[in-house]
PDB file with one MODEL, atoms N, CA, C and O in Angstrom:
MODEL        1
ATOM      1  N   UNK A   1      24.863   8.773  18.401  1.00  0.00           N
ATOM      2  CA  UNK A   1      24.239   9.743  17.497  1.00  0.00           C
ATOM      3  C   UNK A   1      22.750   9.804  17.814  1.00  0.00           C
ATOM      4  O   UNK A   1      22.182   8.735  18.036  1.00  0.00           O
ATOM      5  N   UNK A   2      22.049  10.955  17.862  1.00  0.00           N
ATOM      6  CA  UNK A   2      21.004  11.013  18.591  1.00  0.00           C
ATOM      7  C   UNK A   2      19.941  10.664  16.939  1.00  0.00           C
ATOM      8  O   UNK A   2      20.496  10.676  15.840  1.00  0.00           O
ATOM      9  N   UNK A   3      18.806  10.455  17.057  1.00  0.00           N
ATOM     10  CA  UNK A   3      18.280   9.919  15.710  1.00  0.00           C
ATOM     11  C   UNK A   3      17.651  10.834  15.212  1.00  0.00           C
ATOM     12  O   UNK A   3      17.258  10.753  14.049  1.00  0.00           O
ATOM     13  N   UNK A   4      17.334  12.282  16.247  1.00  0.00           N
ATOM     14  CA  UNK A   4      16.846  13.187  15.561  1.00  0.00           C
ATOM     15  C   UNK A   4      17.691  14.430  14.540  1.00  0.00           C
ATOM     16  O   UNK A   4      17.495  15.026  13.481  1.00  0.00           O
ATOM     17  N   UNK A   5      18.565  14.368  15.461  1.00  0.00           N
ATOM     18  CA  UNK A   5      19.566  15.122  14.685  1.00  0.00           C
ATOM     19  C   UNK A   5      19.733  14.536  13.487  1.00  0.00           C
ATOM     20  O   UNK A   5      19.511  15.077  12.404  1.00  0.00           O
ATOM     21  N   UNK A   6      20.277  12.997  13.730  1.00  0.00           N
ATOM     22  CA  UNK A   6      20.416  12.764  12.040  1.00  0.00           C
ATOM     23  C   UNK A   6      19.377  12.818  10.864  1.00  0.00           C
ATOM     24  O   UNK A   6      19.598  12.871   9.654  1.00  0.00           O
ATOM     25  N   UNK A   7      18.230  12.793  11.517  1.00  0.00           N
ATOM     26  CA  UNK A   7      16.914  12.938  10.670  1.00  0.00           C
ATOM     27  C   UNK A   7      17.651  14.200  10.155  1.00  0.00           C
ATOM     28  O   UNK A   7      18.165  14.121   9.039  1.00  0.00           O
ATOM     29  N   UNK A   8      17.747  15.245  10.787  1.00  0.00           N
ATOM     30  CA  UNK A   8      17.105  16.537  10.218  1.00  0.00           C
ATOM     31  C   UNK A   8      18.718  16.927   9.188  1.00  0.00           C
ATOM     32  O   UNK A   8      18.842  17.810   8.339  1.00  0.00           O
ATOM     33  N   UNK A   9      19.661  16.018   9.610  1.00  0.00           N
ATOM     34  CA  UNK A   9      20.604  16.543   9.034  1.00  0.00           C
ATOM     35  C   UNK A   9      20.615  15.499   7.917  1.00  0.00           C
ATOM     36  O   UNK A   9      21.507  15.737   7.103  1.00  0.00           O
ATOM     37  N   UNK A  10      19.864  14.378   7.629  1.00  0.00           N
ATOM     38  CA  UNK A  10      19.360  13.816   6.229  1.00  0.00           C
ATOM     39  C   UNK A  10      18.055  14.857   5.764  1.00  0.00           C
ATOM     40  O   UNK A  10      17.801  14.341   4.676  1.00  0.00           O
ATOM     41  N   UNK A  11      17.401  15.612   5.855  1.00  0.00           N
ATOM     42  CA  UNK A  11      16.216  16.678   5.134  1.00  0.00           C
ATOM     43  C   UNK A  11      17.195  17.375   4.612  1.00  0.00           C
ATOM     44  O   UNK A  11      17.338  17.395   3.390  1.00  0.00           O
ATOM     45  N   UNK A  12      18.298  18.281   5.712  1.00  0.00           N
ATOM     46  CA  UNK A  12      19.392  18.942   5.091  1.00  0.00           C
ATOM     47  C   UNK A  12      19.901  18.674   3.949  1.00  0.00           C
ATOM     48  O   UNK A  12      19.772  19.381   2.950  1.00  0.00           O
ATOM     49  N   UNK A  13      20.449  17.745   4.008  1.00  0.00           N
ATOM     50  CA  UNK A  13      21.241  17.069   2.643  1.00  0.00           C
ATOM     51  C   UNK A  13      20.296  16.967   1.408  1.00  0.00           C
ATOM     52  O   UNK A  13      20.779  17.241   0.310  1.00  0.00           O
ATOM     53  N   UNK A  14      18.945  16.583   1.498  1.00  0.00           N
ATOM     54  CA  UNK A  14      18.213  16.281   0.875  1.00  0.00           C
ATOM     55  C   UNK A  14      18.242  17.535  -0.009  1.00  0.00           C
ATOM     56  O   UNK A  14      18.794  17.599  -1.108  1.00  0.00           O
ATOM     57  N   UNK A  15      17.459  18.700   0.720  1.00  0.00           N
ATOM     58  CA  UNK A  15      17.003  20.193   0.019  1.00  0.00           C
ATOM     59  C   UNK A  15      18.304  20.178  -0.545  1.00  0.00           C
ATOM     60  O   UNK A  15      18.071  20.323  -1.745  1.00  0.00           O
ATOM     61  N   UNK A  16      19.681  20.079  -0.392  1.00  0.00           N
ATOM     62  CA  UNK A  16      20.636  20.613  -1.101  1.00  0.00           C
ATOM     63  C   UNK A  16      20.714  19.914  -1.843  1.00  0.00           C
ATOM     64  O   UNK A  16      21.155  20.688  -2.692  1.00  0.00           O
ATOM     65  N   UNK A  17      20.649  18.699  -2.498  1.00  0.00           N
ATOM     66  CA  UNK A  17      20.538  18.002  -3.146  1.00  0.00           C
ATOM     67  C   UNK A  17      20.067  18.425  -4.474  1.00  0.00           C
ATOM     68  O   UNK A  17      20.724  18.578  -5.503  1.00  0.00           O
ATOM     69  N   UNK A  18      18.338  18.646  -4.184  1.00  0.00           N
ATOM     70  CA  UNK A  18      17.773  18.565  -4.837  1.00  0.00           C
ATOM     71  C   UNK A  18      17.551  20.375  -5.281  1.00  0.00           C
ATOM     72  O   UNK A  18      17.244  20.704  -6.427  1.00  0.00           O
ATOM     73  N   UNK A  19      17.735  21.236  -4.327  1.00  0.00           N
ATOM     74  CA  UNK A  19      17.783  22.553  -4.589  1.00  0.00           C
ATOM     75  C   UNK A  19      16.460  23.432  -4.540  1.00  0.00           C
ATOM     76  O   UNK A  19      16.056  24.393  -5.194  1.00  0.00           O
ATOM     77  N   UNK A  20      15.934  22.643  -3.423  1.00  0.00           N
ATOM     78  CA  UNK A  20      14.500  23.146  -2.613  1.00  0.00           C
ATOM     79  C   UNK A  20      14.464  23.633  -1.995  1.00  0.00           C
ATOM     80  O   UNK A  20      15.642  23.674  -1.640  1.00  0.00           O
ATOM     81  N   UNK A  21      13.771  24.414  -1.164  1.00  0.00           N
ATOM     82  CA  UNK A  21      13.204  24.786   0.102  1.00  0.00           C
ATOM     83  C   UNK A  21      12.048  23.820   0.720  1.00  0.00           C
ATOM     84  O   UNK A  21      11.336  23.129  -0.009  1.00  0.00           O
ATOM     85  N   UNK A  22      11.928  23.843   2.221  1.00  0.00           N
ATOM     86  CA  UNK A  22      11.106  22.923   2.554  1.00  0.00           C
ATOM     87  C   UNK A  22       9.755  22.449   1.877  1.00  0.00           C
ATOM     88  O   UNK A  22       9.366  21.281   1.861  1.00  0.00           O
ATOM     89  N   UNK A  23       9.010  23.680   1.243  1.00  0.00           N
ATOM     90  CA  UNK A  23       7.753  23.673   1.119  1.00  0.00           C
ATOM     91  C   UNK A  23       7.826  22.506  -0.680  1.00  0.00           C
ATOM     92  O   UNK A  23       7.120  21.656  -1.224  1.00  0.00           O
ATOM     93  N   UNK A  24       8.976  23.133  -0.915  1.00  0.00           N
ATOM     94  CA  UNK A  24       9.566  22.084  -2.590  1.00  0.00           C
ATOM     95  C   UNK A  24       9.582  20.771  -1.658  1.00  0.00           C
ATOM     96  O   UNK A  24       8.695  19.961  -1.930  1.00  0.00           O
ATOM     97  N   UNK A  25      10.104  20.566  -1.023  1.00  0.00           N
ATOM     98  CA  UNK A  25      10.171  18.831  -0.455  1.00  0.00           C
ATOM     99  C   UNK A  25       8.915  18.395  -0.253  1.00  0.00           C
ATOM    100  O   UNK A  25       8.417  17.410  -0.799  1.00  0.00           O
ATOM    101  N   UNK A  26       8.270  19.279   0.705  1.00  0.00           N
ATOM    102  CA  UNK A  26       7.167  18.512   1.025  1.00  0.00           C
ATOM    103  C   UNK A  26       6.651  18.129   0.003  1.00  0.00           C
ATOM    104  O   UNK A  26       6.373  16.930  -0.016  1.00  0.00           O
ATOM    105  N   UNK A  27       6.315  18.961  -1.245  1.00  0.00           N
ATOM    106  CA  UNK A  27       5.496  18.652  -2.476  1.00  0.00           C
ATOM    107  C   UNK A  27       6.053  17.213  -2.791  1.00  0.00           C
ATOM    108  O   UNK A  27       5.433  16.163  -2.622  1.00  0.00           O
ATOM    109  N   UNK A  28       7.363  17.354  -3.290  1.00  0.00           N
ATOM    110  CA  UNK A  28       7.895  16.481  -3.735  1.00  0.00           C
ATOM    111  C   UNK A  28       7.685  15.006  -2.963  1.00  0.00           C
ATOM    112  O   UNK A  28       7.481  14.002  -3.646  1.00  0.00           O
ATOM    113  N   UNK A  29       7.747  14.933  -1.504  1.00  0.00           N
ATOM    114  CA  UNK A  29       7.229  13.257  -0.656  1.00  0.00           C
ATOM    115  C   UNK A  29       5.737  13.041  -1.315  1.00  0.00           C
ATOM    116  O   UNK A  29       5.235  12.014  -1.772  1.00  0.00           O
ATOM    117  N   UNK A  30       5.242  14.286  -1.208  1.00  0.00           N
ATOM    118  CA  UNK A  30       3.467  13.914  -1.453  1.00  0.00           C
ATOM    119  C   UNK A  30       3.509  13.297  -2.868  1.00  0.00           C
ATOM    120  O   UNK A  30       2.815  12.280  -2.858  1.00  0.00           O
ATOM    121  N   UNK A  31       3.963  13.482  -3.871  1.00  0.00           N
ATOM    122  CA  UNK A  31       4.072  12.791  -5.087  1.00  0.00           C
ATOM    123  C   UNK A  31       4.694  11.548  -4.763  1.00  0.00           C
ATOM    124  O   UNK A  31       4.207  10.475  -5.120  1.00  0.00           O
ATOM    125  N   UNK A  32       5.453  11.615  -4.286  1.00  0.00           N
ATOM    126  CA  UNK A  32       6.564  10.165  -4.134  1.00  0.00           C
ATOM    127  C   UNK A  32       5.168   9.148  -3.323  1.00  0.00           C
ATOM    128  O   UNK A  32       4.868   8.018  -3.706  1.00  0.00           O
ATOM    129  N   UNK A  33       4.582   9.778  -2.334  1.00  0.00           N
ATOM    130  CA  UNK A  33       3.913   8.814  -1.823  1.00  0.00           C
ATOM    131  C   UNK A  33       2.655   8.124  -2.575  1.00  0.00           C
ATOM    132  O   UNK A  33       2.265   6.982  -2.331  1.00  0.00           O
ATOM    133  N   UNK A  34       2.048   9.050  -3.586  1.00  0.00           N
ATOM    134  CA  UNK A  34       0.814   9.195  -4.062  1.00  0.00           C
ATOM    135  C   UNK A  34       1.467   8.120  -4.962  1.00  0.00           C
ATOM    136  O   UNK A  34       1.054   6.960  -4.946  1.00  0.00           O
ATOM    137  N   UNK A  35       2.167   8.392  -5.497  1.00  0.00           N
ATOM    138  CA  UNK A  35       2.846   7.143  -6.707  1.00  0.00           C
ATOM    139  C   UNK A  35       2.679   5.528  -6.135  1.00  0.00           C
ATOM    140  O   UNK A  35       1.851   4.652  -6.385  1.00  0.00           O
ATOM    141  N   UNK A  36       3.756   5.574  -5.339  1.00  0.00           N
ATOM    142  CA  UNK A  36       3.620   4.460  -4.282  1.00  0.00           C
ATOM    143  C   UNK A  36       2.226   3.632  -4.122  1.00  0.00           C
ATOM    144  O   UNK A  36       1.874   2.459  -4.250  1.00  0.00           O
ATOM    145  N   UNK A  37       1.698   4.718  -3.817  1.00  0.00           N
ATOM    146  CA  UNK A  37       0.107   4.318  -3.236  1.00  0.00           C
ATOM    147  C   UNK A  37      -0.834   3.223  -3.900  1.00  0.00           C
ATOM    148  O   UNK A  37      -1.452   2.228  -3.520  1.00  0.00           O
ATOM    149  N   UNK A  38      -0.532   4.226  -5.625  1.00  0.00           N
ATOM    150  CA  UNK A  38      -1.225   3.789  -6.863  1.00  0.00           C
ATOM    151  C   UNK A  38      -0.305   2.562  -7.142  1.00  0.00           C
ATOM    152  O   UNK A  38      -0.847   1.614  -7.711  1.00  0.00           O
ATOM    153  N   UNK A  39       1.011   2.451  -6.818  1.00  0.00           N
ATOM    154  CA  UNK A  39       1.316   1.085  -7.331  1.00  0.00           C
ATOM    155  C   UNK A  39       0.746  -0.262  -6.495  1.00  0.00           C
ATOM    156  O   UNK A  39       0.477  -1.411  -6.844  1.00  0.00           O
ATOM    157  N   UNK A  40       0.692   0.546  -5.062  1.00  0.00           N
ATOM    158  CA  UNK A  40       0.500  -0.807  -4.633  1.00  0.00           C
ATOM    159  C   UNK A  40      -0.992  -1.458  -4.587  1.00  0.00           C
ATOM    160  O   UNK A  40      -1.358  -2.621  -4.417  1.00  0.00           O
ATOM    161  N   UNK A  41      -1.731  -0.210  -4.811  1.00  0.00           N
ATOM    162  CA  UNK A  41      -3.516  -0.535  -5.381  1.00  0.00           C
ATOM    163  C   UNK A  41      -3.310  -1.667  -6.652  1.00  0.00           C
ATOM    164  O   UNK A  41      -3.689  -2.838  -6.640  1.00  0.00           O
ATOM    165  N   UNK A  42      -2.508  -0.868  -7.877  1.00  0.00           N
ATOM    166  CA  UNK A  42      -2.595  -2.111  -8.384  1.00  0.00           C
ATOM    167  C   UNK A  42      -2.186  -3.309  -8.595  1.00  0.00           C
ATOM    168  O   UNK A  42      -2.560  -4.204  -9.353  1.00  0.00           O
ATOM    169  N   UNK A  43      -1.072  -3.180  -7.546  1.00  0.00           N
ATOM    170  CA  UNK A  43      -0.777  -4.782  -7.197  1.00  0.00           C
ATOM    171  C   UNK A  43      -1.624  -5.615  -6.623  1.00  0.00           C
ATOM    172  O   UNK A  43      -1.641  -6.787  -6.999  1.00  0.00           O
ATOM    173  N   UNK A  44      -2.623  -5.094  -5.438  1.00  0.00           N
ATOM    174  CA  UNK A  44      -3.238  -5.621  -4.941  1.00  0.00           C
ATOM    175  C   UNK A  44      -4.556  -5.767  -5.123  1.00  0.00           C
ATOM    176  O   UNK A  44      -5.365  -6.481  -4.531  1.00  0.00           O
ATOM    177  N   UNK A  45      -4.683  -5.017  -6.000  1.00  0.00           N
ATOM    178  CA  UNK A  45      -6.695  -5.018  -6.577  1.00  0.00           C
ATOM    179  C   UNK A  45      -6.811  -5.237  -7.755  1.00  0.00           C
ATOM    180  O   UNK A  45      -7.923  -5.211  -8.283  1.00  0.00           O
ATOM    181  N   UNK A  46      -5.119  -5.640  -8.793  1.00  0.00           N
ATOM    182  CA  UNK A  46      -5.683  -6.008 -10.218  1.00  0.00           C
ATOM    183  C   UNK A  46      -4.940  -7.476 -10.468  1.00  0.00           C
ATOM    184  O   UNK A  46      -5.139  -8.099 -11.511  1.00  0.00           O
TER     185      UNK A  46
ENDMDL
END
């Protein structure tokens, strides 16, 4: 299985999933990451 294909055919699944279009996903990682971010600031700086 080549790893790109399956990438793109996990994004696939994803948008249907969730009932996005790409530009809805992207938003949606950028939150997921920004969250992330802030947790691990305050794990590590409080």
């Amino acid at each position: 299985m080549n790893l790109i294909s399956a990438h793109k055919r996990s994004i696939e699944r994803e948008k249907r999933k969730l009932r996005v279009n790409e530009y809805g996903l992207l938003w949606i990682q950028f939150f997921r990451g920004a969250i992330v971010a802030l947790i691990i600031e305050r794990i590590i700086f409080h």
